[in-house]
C-alpha positions as CSV (number, residue, x, y, z in Angstrom):
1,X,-27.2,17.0,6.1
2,X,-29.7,17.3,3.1
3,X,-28.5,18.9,-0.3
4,X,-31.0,20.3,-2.7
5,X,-30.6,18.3,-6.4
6,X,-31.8,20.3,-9.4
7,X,-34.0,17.8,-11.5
8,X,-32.7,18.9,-15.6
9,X,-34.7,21.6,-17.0
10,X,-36.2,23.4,-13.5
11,X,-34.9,25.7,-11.5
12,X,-37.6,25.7,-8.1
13,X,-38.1,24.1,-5.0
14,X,-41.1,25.3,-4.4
15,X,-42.4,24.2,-7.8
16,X,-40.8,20.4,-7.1
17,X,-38.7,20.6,-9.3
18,X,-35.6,20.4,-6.9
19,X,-35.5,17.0,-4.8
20,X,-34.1,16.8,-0.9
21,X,-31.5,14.5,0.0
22,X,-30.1,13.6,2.5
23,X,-26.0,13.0,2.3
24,X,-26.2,9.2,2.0
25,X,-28.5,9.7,-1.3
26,X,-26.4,11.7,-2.8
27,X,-24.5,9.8,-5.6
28,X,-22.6,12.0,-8.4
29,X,-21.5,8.6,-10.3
30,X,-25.4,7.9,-10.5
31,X,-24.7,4.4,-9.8
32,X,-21.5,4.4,-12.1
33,X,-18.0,2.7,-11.3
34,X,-15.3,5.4,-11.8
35,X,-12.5,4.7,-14.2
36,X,-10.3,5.4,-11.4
37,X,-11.1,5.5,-7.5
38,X,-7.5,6.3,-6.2
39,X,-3.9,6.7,-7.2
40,X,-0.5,6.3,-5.6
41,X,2.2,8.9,-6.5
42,X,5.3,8.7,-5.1
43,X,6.7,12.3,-4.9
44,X,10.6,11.0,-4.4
45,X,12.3,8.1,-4.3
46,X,14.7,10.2,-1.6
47,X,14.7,10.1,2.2
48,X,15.7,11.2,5.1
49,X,16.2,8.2,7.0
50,X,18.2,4.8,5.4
51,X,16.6,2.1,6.8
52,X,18.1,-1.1,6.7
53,X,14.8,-3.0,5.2
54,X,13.6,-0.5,2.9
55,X,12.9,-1.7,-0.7
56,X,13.2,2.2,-2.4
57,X,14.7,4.5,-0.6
58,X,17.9,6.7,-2.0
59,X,19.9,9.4,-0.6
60,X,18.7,12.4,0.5
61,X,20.9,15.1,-1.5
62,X,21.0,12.5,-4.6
63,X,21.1,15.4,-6.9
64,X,20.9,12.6,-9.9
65,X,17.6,11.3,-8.3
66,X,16.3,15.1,-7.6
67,X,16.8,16.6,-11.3
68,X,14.8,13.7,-12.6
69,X,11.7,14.2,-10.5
70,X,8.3,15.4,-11.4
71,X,8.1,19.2,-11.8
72,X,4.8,20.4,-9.8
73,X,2.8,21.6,-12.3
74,X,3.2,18.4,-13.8
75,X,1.9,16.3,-10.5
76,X,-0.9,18.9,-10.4
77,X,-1.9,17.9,-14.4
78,X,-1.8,14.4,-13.2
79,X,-3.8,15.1,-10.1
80,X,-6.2,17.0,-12.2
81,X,-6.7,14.3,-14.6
82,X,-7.2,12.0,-11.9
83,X,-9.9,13.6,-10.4
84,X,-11.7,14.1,-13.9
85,X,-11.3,10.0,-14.4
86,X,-13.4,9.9,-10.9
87,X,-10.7,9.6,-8.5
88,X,-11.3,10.1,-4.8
89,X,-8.2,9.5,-2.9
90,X,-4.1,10.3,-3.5
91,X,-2.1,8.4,-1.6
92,X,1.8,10.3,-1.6
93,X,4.5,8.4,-0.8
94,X,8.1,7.8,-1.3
95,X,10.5,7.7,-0.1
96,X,10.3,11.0,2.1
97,X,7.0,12.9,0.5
98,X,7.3,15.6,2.7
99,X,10.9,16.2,1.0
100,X,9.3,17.3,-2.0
101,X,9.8,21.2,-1.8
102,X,6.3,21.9,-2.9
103,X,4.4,19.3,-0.9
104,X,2.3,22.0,0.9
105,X,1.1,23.6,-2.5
106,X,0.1,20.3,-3.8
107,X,-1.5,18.9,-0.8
108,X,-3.5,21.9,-1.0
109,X,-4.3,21.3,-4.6
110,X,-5.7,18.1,-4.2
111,X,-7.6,19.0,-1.8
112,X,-9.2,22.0,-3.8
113,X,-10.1,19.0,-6.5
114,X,-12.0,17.1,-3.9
115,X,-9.7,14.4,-3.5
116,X,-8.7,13.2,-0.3
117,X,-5.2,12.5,0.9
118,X,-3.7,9.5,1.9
119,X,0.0,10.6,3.7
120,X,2.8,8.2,4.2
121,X,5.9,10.0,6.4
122,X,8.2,9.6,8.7
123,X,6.7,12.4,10.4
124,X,10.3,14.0,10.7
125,X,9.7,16.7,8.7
126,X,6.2,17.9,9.8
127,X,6.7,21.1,10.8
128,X,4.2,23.6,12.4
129,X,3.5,25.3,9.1
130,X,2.5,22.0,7.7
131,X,0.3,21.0,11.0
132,X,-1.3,24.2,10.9
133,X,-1.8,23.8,7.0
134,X,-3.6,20.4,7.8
135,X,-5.6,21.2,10.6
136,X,-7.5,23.7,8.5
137,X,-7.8,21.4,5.8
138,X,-7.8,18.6,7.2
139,X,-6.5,15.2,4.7
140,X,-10.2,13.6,4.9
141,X,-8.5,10.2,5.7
142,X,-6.0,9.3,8.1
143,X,-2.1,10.2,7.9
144,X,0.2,6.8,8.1
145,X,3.1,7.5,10.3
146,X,6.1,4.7,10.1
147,X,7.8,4.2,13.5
148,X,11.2,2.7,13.7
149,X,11.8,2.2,17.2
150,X,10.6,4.1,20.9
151,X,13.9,5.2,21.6
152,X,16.8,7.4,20.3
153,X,19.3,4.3,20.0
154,X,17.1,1.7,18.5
155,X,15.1,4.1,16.1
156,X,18.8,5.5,14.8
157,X,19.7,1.8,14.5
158,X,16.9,1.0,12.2
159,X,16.6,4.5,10.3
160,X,20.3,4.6,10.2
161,X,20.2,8.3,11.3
162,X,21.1,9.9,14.7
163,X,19.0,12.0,16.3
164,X,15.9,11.0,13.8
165,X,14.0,10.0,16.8
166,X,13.9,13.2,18.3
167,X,12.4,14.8,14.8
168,X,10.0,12.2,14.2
169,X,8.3,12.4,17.8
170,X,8.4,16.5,17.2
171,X,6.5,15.9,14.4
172,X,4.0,13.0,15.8
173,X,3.3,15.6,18.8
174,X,2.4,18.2,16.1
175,X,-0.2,15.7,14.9
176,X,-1.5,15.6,18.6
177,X,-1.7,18.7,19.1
178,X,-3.1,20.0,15.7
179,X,-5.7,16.6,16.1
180,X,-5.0,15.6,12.6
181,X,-5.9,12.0,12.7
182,X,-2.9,9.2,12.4
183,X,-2.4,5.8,12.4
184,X,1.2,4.5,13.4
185,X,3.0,1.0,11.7
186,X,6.3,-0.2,12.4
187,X,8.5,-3.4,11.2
188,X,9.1,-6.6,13.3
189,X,12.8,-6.6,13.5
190,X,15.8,-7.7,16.0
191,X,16.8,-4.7,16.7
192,X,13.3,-3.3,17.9
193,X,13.1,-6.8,20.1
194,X,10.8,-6.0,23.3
195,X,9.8,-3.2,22.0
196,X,6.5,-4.3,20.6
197,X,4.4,-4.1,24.3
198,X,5.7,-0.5,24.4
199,X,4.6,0.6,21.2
200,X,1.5,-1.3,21.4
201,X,0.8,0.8,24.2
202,X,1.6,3.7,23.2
203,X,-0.4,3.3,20.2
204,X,-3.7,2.7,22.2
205,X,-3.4,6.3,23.5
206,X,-3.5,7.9,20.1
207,X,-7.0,9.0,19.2
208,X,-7.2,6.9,15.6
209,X,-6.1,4.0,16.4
210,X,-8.6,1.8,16.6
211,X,-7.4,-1.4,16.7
212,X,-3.1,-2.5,17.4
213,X,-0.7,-0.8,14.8
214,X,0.4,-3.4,11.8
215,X,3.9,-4.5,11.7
216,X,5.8,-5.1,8.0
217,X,8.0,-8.6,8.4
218,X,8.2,-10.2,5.0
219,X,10.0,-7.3,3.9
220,X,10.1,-6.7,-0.1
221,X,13.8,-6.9,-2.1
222,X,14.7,-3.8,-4.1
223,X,11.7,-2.9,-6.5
224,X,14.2,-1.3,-9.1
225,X,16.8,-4.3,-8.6
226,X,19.3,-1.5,-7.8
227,X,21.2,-2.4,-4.9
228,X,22.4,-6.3,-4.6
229,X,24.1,-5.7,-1.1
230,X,21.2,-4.0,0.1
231,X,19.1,-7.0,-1.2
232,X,20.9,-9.7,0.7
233,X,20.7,-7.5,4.3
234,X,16.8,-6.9,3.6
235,X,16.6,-11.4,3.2
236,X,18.6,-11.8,7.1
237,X,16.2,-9.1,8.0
238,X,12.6,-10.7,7.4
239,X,10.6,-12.8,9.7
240,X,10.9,-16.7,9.0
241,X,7.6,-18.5,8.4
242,X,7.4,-19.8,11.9
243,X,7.9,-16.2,13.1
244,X,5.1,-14.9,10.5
245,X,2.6,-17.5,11.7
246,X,3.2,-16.8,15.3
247,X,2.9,-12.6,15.0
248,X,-0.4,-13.6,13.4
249,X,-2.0,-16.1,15.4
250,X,-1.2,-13.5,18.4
251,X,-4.2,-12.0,17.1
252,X,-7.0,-13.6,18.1
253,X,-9.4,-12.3,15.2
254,X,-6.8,-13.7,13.1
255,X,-8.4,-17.1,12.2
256,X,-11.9,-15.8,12.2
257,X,-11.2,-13.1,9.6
258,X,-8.9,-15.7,7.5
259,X,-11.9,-17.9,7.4
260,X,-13.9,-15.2,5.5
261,X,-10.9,-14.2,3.4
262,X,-10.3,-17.7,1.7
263,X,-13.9,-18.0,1.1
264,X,-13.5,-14.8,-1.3
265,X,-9.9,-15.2,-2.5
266,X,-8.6,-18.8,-2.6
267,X,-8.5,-20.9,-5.7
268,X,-5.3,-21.5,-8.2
269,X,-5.2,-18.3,-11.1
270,X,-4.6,-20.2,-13.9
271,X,-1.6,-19.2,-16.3
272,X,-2.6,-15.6,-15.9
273,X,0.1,-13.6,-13.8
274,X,-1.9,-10.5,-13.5
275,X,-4.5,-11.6,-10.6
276,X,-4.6,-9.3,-8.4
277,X,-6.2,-5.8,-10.2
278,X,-3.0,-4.6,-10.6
279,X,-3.5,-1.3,-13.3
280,X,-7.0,-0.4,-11.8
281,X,-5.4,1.8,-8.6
282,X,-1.7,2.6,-10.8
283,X,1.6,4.4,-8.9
284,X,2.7,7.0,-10.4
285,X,6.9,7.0,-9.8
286,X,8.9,9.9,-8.8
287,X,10.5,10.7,-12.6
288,X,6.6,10.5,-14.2
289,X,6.0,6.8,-15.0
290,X,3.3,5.6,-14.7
291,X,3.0,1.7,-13.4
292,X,0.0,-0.8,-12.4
293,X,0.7,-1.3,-8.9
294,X,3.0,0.7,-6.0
295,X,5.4,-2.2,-6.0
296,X,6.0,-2.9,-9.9
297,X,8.7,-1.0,-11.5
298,X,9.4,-3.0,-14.5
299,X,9.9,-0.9,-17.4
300,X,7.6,-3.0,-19.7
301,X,4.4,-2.7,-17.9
302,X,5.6,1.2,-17.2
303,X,3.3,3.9,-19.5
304,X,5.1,7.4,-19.5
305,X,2.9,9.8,-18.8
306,X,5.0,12.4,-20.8
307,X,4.0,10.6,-23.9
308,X,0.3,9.7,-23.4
309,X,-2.7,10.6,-20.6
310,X,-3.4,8.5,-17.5
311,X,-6.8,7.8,-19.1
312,X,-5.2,6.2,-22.0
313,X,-2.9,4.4,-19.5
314,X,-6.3,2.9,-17.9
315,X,-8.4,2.5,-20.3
316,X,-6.0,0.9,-23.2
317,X,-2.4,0.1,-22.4
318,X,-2.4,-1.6,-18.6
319,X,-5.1,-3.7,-19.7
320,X,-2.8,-5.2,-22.7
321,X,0.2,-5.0,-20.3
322,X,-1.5,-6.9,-17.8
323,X,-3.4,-9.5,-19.7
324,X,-0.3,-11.8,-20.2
325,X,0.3,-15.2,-19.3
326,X,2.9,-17.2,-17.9
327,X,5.7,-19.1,-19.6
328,X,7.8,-20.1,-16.7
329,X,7.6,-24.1,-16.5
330,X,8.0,-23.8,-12.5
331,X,5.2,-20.9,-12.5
332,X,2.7,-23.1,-14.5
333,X,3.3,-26.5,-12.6
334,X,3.0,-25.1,-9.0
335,X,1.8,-21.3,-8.6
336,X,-0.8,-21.8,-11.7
337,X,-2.2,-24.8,-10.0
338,X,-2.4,-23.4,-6.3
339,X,-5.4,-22.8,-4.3
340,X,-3.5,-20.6,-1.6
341,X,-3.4,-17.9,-4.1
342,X,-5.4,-16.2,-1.4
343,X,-2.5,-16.1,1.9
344,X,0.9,-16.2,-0.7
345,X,1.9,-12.9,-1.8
346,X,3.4,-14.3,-4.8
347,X,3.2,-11.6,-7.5
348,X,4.7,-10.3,-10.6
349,X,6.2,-7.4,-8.7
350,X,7.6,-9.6,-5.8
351,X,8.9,-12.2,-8.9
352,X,10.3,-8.9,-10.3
353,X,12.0,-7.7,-7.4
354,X,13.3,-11.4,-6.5
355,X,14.2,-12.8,-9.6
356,X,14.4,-9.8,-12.6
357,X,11.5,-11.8,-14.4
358,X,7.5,-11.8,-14.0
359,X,6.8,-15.5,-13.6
360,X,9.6,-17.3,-11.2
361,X,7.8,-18.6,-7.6
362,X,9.3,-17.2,-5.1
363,X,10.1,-19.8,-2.7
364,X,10.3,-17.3,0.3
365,X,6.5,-16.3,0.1
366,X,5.5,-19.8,-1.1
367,X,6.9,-20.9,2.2
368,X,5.0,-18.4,4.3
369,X,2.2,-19.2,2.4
370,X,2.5,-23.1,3.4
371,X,3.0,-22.3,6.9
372,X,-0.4,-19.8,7.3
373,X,-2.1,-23.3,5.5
374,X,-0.6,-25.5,8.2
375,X,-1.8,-23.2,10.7
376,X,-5.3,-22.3,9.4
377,X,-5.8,-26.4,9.0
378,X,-6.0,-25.8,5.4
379,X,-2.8,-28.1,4.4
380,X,-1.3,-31.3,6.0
381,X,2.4,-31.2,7.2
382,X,4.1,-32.6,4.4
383,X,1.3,-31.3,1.3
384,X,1.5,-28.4,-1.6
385,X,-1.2,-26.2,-2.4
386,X,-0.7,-27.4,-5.5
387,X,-1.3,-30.8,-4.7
388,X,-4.7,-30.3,-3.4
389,X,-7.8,-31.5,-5.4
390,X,-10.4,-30.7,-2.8
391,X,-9.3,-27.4,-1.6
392,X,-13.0,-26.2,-1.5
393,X,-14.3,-28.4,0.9
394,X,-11.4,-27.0,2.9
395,X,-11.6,-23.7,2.8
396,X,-15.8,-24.3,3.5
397,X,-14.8,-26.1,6.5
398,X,-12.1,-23.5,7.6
399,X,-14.7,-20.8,7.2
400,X,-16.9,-22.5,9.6
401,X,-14.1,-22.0,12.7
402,X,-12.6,-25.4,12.1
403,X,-8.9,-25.4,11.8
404,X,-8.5,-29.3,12.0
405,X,-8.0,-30.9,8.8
């Protein structure tokens, strides 16, 4: 559709002094990067489910947890400043966003700003208010529905909840019949074992999805290091290297697309932790911090945006905050060195969760790293990444659909 564009000091079409364009033309930046394109806030760390893998999750009724939590008006400040830094997409999550008793009002809010809204649930607690809400204005991208099983037994045995399953497919028919477009996700776990056909299926008849759901397997540890028991059940829980490498060569685009992907990303990162834009797209935590990355909740890289503005945060303190560089002997001699930057997930947030500090590998996702190499033909059996000289030549040659090395 064509919008009319006053040129600066004219006031007439007729004259030519307004220009026609169509949508696609149409650029308010005028060519300009935004300070900030979207941000994460997490509306509560509470839920209503307690799944066995999750890495933030606390009580529903944790009054502690509650009486710390964002007031609304100040999430709305945040969202306003957000939008005046350029920002064009909020992603809530949580825990359980929808718990927050104002979610309606601020959904709305960001919507009035122009921003659109990225929604992670459980979809328990959509109710027909909420649909009806969302159908009139509808989130501009699509809502992200978790799915922890396709029965009442398994779902309550990964949620830890009875009778969940029933709310949660209340809610995803609301969806349906309201046509607010949804994507579902799930995690690979024991318990949902044959499962995966079914809600594979299942997901092919919902209208979004456009290609098979995404499964979570290499689950994160704790990000506030808050629960040690809870740590070593989330470690039984995720998928072995072999069993990582497997779920993704069942794809049969896999290899193709990893080819492209270690053209852009592979290559070791040097003694600088901070390699992955972390600060550019910040979360902004339940109780008002705000942090360079959803994952990250180290309380040294953390800006509180009760003291200072989220421009300040971006402009000024993440970029010192994230500009350091690694100490840690073990960091420097492998994960410094390593060309599979690229497949490893290795991070200052996963080294956080894993090991309290921002620098220590951690051997888990180096391992799962090693194995997508071996797969991809990018490694020999018994070889590092950090071993490799020529890793360019490999990755050229991977690129060109060879995975024989």
């Amino acid at each position: 559709m064509p919008c009319d564009v006053m040129t600066e000091g004219t006031n007439d079409i007729s004259m030519g002094y307004v220009k026609r364009l169509d949508a696609h033309e149409f650029d308010p930046l005028r060519g300009k990067k935004p300070l900030l394109s979207r941000i994460d806030i997490e509306l509560t760390q509470r839920c209503n489910n307690n799944c066995i893998h999750c890495c933030i999750n606390l009580p529903e009724r944790d009054s502690g947890a509650l009486s710390r939590e964002m007031e609304t008006g100040f999430v709305k400040g945040i969202l306003t400043e957000a939008a005046a830094l350029g920002c064009l997409a909020v992603r809530f999550t949580g825990g359980e966003p929808l718990l927050h008793k104002d979610f309606p009002e601020l959904y709305l809010f960001t919507r009035r700003l122009g921003m659109q809204v990225i929604l992670f649930t459980n979809a328990r607690l959509i109710t027909t208010e909420l649909a009806e809400l969302m159908a009139k204005v509808l989130p501009g991208r699509n809502v992200e529905v978790s799915v922890y099983g396709m029965n009442p037994e398994s779902y309550a045995g990964v949620a830890g909840r009875q009778g969940a399953f029933y709310e949660f497919r209340r809610g995803v028919d609301l969806l349906l019949r309201y046509r607010i477009p949804f994507i579902v996700k799930g995690p690979k776990l024991q318990v949902l074992k044959g499962e995966r056909e079914a809600f594979e299926t299942w997901a092919e008849s919902i209208p979004a999805m456009d290609k098979k759901p995404l499964f979570s397997m290499n689950f994160d540890l704790r990000y506030r290091r808050d629960d040690s028991a809870k740590n070593l059940r989330i470690t039984k829980l995720r998928a072995t290297p072999e069993e990582t490498v497997s779920m993704l060569a069942s794809d049969p685009q896999y290899q193709k697309e990893m080819g492209r992907f270690c053209t852009m990303f592979m290559g070791p990162p040097g003694d600088r932790i901070f390699n992955c834009g972390a600060g550019q797209s910040p979360c902004v935590d339940a109780y008002g911090h705000a942090h360079p990355c959803l994952p990250l909740r180290y309380v040294r890289t953390a800006v509180d945006l009760h003291k200072t503005t989220l421009g300040k945060a971006l402009k000024d303190l993440f970029p010192a905050k994230t500009g350091m560089r690694a100490t840690n002997p073990d960091y420097l001699r492998r994960c410094a060195c390593c060309f599979l930057k690229g497949l490893c997930e290795q991070c200052p947030a996963k080294s956080w969760a894993e090991h309290g500090t921002l620098d220590t590998p951690v051997e888990y996702f180096c391992s799962v790293a090693h194995a997508k190499a071996r797969y991809l033909g990018l490694l020999g059996e018994h070889e590092h990444g950090w071993e490799v000289v020529n890793w360019k030549e490999r990755v050229a040659q991977d690129n060109k659909g060879s995975n024989q090395f």
